[in-house]
N, C-alpha and C positions, 0 to 999 in steps of 0.2 A: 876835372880840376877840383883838386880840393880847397877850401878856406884858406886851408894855408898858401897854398899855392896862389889862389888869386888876390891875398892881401899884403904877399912878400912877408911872410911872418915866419921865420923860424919856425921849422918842425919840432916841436916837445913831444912828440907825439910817445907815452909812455905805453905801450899798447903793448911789449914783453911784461908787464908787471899783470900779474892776474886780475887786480881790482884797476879797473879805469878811473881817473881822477874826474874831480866835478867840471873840470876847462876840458877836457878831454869829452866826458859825455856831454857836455853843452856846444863844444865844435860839433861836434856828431851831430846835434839836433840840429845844429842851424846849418850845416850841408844839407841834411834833409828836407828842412823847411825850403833852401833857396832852390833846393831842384822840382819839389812840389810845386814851389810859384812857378817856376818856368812852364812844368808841366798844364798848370791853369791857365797859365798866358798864351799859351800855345791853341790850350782847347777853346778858351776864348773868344783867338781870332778866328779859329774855324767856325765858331757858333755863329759869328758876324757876319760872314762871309754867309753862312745859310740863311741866315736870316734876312739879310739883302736880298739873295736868291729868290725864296719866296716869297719875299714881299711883291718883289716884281712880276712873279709867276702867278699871284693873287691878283694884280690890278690889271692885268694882263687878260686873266677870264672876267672880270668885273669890266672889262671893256668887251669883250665877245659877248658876253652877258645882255650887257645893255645893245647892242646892235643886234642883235638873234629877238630881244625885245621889240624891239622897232619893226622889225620883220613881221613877227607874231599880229604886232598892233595893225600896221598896213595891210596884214592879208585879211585881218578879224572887219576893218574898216570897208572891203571891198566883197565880202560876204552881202548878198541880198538881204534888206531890211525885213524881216517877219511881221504884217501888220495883221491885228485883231481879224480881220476880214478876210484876211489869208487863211488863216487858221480853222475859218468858221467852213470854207468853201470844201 
């Protein structure tokens, strides 16, 4: 869709004349620019959507993390005490 088309604006579009006028390259830019924003907007939401992703996938191992902890701690807890006297025998 072009500017023109989406703002109901008469096409002037002078595009047989060799030199394009200054409304003519400034329509041009600004289709450009608004398909660029779409373009961002688009990449955007996908960045958000990854971003959510792993955020969830990070707090996720941050919870396996700490309970694989706990495990560690409990088995370190039921290891026999090493006392001076031990060591000497």
């Amino acid at each position: 869709m072009t500017l023109h088309q989406a703002y109901n604006v008469p096409n002037y579009n002078l595009s047989d004349m060799t030199n394009p006028t200054t409304v003519d390259q400034i329509a041009d830019r600004v289709e450009h620019l608004l398909l660029r924003h779409e373009e961002l907007h688009r990449t955007n939401a996908l960045l958000q959507q990854q971003v959510l992703a792993l955020s969830h996938e990070r707090d996720l191992l941050k919870s396996k993390l700490a309970a694989a902890r706990s495990r560690v701690d409990a088995l370190i807890e039921r290891l026999p005490q090493n006392s001076s006297t031990d060591a000497e025998s």
